[in-house]
DRENDO-1510 file (C-alpha; in Angstrom, 1 decimal, always signed):
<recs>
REC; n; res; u; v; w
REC; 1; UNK; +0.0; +0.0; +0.0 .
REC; 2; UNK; +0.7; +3.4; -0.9 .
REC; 3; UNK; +0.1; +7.2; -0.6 .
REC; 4; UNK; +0.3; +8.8; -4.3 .
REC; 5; UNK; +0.9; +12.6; -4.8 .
REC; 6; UNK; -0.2; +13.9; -8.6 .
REC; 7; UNK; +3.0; +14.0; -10.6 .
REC; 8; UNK; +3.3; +9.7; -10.5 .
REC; 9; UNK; -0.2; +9.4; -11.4 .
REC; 10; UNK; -0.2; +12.3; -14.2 .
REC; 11; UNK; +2.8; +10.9; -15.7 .
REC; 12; UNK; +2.3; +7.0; -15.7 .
REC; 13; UNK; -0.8; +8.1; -17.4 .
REC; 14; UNK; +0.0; +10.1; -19.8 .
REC; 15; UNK; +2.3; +7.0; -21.1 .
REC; 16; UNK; -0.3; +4.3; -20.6 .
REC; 17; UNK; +1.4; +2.5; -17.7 .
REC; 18; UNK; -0.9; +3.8; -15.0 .
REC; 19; UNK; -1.5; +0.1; -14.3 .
REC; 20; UNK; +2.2; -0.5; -13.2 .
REC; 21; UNK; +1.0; +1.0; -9.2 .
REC; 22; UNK; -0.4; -2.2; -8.9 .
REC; 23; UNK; +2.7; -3.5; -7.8 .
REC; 24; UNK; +2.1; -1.9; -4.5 .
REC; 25; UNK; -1.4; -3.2; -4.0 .
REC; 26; UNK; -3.4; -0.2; -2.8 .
REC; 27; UNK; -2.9; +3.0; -4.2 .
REC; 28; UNK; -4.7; +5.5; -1.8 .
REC; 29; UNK; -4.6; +9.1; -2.7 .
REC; 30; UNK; -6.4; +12.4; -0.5 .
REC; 31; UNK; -9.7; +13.9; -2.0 .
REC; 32; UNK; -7.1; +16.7; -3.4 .
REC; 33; UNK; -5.3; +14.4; -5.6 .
REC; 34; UNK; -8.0; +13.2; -7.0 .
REC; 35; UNK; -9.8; +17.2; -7.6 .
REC; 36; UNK; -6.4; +18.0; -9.2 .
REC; 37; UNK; -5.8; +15.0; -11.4 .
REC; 38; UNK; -8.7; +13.8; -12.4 .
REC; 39; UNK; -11.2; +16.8; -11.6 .
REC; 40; UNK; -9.0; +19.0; -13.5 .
REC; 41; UNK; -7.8; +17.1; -15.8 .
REC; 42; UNK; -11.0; +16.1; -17.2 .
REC; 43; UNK; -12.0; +19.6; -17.7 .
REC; 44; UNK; -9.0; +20.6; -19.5 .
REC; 45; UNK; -9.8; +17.0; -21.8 .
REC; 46; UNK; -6.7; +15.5; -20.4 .
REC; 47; UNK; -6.7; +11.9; -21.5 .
REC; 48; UNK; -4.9; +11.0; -18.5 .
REC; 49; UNK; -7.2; +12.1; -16.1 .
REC; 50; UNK; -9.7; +9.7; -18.2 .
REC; 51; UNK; -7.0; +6.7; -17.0 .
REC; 52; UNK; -7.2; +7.7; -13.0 .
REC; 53; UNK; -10.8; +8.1; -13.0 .
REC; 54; UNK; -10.6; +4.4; -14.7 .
REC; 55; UNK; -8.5; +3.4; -11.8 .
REC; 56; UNK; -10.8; +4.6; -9.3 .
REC; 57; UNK; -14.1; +3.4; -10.8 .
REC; 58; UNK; -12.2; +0.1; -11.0 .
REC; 59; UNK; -11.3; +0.2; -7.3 .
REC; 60; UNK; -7.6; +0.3; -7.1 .
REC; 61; UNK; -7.1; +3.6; -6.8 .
REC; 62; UNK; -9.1; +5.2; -3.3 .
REC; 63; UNK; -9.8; +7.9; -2.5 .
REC; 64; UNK; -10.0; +9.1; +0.5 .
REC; 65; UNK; -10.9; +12.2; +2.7 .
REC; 66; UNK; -8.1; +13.2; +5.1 .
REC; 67; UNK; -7.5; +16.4; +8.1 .
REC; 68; UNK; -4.3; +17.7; +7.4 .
REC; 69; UNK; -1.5; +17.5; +9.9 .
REC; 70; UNK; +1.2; +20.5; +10.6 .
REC; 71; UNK; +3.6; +20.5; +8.2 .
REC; 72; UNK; +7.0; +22.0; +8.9 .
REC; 73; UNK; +7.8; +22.4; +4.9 .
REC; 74; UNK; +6.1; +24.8; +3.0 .
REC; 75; UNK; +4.4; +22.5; +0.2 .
REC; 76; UNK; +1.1; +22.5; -2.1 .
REC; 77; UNK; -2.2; +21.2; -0.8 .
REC; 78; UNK; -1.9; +17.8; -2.7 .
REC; 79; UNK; +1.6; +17.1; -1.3 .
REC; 80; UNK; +0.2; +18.1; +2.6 .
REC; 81; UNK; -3.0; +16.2; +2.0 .
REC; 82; UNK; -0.7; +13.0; +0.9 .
REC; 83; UNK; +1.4; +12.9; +4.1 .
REC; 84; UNK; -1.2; +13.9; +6.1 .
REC; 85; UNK; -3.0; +11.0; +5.0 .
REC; 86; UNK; +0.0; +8.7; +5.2 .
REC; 87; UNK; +0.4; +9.5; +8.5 .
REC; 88; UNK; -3.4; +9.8; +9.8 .
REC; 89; UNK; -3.2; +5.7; +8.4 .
REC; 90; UNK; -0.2; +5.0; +9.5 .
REC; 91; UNK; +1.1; +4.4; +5.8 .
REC; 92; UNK; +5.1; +4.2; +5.6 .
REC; 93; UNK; +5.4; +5.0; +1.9 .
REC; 94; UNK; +4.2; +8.2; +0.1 .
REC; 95; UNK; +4.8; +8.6; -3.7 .
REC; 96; UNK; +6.2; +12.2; -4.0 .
REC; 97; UNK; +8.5; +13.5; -6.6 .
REC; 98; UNK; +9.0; +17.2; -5.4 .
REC; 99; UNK; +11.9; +17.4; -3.4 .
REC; 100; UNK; +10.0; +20.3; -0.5 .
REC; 101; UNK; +7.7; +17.1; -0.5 .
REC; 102; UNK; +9.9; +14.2; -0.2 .
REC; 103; UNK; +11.9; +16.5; +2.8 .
REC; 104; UNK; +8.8; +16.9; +4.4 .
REC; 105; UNK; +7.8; +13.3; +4.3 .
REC; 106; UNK; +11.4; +12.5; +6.0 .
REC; 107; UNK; +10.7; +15.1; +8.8 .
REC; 108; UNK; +7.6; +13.4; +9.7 .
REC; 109; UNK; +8.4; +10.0; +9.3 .
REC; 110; UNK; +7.7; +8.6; +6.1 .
REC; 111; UNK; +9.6; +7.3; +3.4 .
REC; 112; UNK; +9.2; +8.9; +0.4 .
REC; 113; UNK; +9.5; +7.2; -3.1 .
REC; 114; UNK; +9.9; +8.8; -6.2 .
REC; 115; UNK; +8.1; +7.7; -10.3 .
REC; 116; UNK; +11.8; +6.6; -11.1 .
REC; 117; UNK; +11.3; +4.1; -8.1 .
REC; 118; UNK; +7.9; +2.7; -9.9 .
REC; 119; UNK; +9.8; +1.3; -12.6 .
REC; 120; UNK; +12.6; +0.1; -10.9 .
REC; 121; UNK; +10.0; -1.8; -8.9 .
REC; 122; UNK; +8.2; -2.8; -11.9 .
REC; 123; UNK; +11.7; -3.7; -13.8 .
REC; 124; UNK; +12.6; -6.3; -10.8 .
REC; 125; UNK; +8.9; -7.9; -10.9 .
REC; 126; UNK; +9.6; -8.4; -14.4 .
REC; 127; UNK; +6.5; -6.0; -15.1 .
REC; 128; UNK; +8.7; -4.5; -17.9 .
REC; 129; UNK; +12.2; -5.2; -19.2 .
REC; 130; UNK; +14.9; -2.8; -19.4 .
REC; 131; UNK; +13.8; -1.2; -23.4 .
REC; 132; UNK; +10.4; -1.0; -21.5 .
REC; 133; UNK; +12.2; +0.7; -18.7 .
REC; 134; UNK; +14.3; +2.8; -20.9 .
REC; 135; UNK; +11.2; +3.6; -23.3 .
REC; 136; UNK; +8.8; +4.4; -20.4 .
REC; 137; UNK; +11.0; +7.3; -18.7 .
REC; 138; UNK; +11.7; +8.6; -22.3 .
REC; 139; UNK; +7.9; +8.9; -23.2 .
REC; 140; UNK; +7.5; +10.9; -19.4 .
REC; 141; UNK; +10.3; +13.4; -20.2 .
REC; 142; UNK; +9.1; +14.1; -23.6 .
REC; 143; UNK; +5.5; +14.9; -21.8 .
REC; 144; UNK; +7.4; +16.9; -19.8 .
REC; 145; UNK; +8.3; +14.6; -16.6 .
REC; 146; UNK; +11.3; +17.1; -15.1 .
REC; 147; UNK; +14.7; +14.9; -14.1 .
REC; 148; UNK; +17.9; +16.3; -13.8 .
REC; 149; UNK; +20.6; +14.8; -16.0 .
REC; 150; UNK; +22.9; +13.4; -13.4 .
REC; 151; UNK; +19.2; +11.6; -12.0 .
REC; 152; UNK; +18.4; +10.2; -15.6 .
REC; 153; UNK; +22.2; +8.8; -16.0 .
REC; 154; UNK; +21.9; +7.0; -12.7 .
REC; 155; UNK; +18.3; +5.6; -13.5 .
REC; 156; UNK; +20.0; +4.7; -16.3 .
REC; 157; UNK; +22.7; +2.7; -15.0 .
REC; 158; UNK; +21.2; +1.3; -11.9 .
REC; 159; UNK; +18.3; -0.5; -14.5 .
REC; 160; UNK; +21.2; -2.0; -16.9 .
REC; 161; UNK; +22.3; -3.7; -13.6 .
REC; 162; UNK; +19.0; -5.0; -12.5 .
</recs>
């Protein structure tokens, strides 16, 4: 089980591999997640908002209403909600990509896991091999999925060994 900000659930989708969160069972994501991804999305005619409302309806996505705890890091609603809801369930993981956000989650706990960590998850479960690896973080930078170079290189590398 997992707590999933935006930016994992955005970009997955946007490259049709939404369906590799299954490998952590449960996705759970706060009400603001959802009114930002899929709310949003869907009025802008994102198609990838069409693929988390999908998720949802089918049930492995939840959604769920959360009170948000004191953050000591100044961070956007989504990103409080997520670790406020991580913590209010008592939730070790939260998928966050923002670095304010993945601080945060360290301050008050949690362990935060990044997109890049999806598909090295989904590479080892031998969801995807390493051109699908390779293929899948290509397709999320050219949607605009932001990774610094010296990140990309080491994604890079640490898949070739897997």
């Amino acid at each position: 089980m997992i707590v999933s900000n935006a930016t994992p659930l955005i970009y997955l989708a946007k490259v049709g591999k939404l369906d590799l969160l299954r490998i952590f069972g449960e996705v759970l994501i706060p009400e603001e997640v959802k009114i930002e991804v899929m709310d949003r999305g869907k009025a802008m005619k994102k198609l990838d908002a069409f693929e988390v409302e999908k998720a949802i309806n089918d049930g492995w996505i939840k959604v769920l209403k959360t009170e948000l705890v004191n953050v000591p890091v100044e961070l956007h609603s989504g990103e409080k909600a997520v670790l406020s809801l991580a913590k209010k369930l008592g939730v070790e993981e939260v998928l966050v990509d923002e670095a304010p956000a993945r601080v945060a989650a360290k301050l008050l706990g949690l362990k935060p896991r990044g997109t890049i960590l999806v598909l090295f998850k989904a590479l080892q479960k031998e969801k995807i091999d390493l051109d699908g690896f390779l293929e899948i973080l290509n397709k999320m930078i050219e949607h605009g999925f932001r990774l610094r170079e010296e990140v990309f290189v080491e994604a890079v590398r640490r898949a070739r060994k897997s």
